[in-house]
N, C-alpha and C positions, 0 to 999 in steps of 0.2 A: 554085829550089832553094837552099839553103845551101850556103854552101863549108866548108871543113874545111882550119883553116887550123893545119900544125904547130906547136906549142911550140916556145922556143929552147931549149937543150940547158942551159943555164943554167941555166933555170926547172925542169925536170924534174930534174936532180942538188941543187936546192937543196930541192927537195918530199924527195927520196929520203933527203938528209943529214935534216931533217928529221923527216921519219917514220923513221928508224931509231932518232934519241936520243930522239925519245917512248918508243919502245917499250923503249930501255936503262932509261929512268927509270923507266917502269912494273915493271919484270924486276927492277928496284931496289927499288921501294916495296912488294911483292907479296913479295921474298924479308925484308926486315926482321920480323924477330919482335916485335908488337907486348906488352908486359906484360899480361898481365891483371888486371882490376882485380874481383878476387874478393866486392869486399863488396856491390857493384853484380851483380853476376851471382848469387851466392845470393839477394840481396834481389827482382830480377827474378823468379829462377825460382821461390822459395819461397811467395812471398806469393799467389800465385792456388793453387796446393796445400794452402796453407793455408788459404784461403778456402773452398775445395769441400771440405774435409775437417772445417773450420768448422760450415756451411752442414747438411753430412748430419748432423753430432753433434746439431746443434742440434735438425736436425728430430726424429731420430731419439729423445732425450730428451725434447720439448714437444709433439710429435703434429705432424700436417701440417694447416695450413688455409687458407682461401681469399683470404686478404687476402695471403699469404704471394708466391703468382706476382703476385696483382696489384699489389704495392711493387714487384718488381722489372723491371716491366714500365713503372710509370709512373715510377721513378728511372732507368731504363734513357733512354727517351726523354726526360726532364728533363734528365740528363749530357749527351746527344749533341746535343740544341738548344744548351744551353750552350756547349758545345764551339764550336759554329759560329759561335755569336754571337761567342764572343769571339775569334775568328781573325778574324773579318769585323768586325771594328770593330778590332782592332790593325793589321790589313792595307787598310784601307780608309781610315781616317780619320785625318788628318795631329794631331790632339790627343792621341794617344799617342807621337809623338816627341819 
């Protein structure tokens, strides 16, 4: 069997000091009011609104046709291969530092 052998009294009040000033600092970093940075946050939330609202004008004015799903199906997966490649060749391969 294993034994079970106490902590010194030391070690457990040094954990507790510790883990108290983490959690001040957190109670700190959590109450600060961080700015917000407006021109980043309209441009985030507007641009795909714009897109979709884009997107129906367009069709809505030109008609709908069939090459229309199929671009964004094959830029769809053309973007997201890309993506990967180039994470995995910045994070992979030491000729980009």
């Amino acid at each position: 069997m294993f034994a079970v052998t106490p902590l010194p009294i030391h070690t457990i009040a040094n954990t507790l000091h510790a883990t108290r000033v983490t959690t001040q600092y957190r109670r700190r970093c959590i109450i600060q009011e961080q700015k917000k940075d407006w021109v980043n946050i309209l441009f985030l939330s507007l641009t795909p609104i714009i897109g979709i609202a884009g997107t129906a004008a367009w069709t809505i004015a030109h008609g709908f046709h069939l090459w229309m799903p199929l671009l964004a199906l094959t830029m769809y997966g053309l973007v997201g291969i890309s993506i990967c490649a180039g994470y995995h060749r910045f994070f992979s391969h030491k000729s980009y530092e």
